[in-house]
N, C-alpha and C positions, 0 to 999 in steps of 0.2 A: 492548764496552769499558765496566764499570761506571764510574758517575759517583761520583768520588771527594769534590767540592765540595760543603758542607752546606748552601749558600746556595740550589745550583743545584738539590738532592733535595727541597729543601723549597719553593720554588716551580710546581717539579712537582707533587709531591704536593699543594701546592694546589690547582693545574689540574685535576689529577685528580679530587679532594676535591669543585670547581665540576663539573667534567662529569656525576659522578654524580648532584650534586643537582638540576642542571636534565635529566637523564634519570630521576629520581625525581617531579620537579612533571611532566613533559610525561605521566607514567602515571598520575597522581590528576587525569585531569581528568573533568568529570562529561559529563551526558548532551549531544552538539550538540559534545563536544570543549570545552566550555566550563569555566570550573570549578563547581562546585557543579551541584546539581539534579538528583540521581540518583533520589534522592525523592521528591521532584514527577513526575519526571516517570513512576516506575510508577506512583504513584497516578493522577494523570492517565490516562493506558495500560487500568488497570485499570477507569477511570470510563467509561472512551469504551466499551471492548469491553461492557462491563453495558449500558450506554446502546443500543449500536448494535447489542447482541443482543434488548434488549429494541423496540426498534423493528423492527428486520427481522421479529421475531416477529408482528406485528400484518397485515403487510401479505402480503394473498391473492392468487393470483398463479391465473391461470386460462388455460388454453389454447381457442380455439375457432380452428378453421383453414377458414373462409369466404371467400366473395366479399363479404361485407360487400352484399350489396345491391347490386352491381355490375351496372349494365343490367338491376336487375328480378331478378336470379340472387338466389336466398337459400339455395344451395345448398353444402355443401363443396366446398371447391377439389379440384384432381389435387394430387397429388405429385408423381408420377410426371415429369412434365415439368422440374420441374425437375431432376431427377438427370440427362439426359440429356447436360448438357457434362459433368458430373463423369463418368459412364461415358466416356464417347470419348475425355477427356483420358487417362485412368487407361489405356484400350486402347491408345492413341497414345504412353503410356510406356514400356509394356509390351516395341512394338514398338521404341523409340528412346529412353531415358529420357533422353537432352540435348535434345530435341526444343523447342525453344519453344513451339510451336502446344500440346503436351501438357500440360505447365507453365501455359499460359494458362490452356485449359480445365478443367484438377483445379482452380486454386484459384479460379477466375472460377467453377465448379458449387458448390465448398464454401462460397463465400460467399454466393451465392445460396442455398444450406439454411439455411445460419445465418440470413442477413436472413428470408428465409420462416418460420425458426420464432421467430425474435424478433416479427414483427412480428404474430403471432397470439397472442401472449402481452394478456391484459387483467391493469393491477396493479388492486388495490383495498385500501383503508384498514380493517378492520376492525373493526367498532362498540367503543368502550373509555369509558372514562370520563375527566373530564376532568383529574383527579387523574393518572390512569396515563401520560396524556397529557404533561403537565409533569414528568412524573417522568423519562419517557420520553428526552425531547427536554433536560430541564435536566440530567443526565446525563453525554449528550451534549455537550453545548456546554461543561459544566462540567472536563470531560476532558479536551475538546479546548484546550480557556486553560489548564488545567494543564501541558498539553506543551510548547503555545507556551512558558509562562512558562520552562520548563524548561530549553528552548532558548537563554534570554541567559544571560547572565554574571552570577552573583550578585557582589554589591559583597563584597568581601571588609568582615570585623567589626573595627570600630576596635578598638586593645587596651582603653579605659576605656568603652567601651560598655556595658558592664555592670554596672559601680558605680554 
C-alpha cells in the first residue's frame, strides 16, 4: 500500500538519506578500520619491506650437520635415523590411516627432520659498513612507526585550521 502522507515520505526519506551516509562513512575508512592513514601506512609498508629486504640480504645462512664435538666425535651425524619413526608411521598409515600410533609417529619423525635441519643451520652477519648498517636497520624501524602511526585514528581537521 503506497504511503499517501507527505510528512510520513519525507521522514523516510530522511532515514534513508541517514542510512546511506553512515554506510558511505563506515567505507571511507582508512587503514586499521580507522579513518585516515592509508598513506602512511603504504609508505610505511613500503619502508619496512626495503628495510627488511635489505637486512635479510646481509645475513649468511650455512648448513654443517655434525656432532658438534660430541664425546670427542667430530664427525657427520646419520640422517638416516632419524627418518625411521617417519617411515613406520607413514607404513602404519598405509595399513590404517585412523590409526593414532601412525599419526604420532609421521608427525613426531617430521619434526624431528625439521628440528634436525634447523638446528645445523649457523646464521652469520655479513661484513657491511656502518652506513649500510643504519640504513639498514633505520628503514626498518622507520616503516615499522609508520604502520603503527597508521593504525590510530587521525584527528579529524578543524574547519579554520588552515587560515
Amino acid at each position: 500500500m503506497p504511503m499517501t502522507d507527505p510528512q510520513a515520505k519525507a521522514a523516510e526519506m530522511a532515514e534513508l538519506e541517514e542510512a546511506k551516509a553512515l554506510i558511505r562513512a563506515r567505507r571511507m575508512r582508512g587503514a586499521g578500520g580507522t579513518p585516515g592513514g592509508v598513506g602512511t601506512f603504504f609508505v610505511g609498508l613500503i619502508l619496512t619491506v626495503v628495510g627488511g629486504y635489505l637486512v635479510l640480504n646481509q645475513v649468511q645462512v650455512t648448513s654443517s650437520f655434525n656432532f658438534f664435538g660430541l664425546w670427542g666425535w667430530n664427525r657427520t651425524a646419520g640422517f638416516g635415523l632419524t627418518m625411521l619413526p617417519l617411515l613406520i608411521g607413514v607404513g602404519v598409515l598405509f595399513f590404517d590411516g585412523k590409526s593414532k600410533l601412525g599419526w604420532i609417529l609421521a608427525i613426531g619423525g617430521l619434526l624431528t627432520i625439521l628440528a634436525a635441519v634447523l638446528m645445523s643451520l649457523s646464521i652469520h652477519w655479513a661484513p657491511t659498513t656502518l652506513f649500510n648498517t643504519l640504513l639498514m636497520f633505520g628503514l626498518l624501524a622507520g616503516g615499522m612507526g609508520l604502520i603503527a602511526r597508521s593504525l590510530r585514528a587521525y584527528p579529524e581537521p578543524e574547519p579554520n585550521a588552515l587560515e
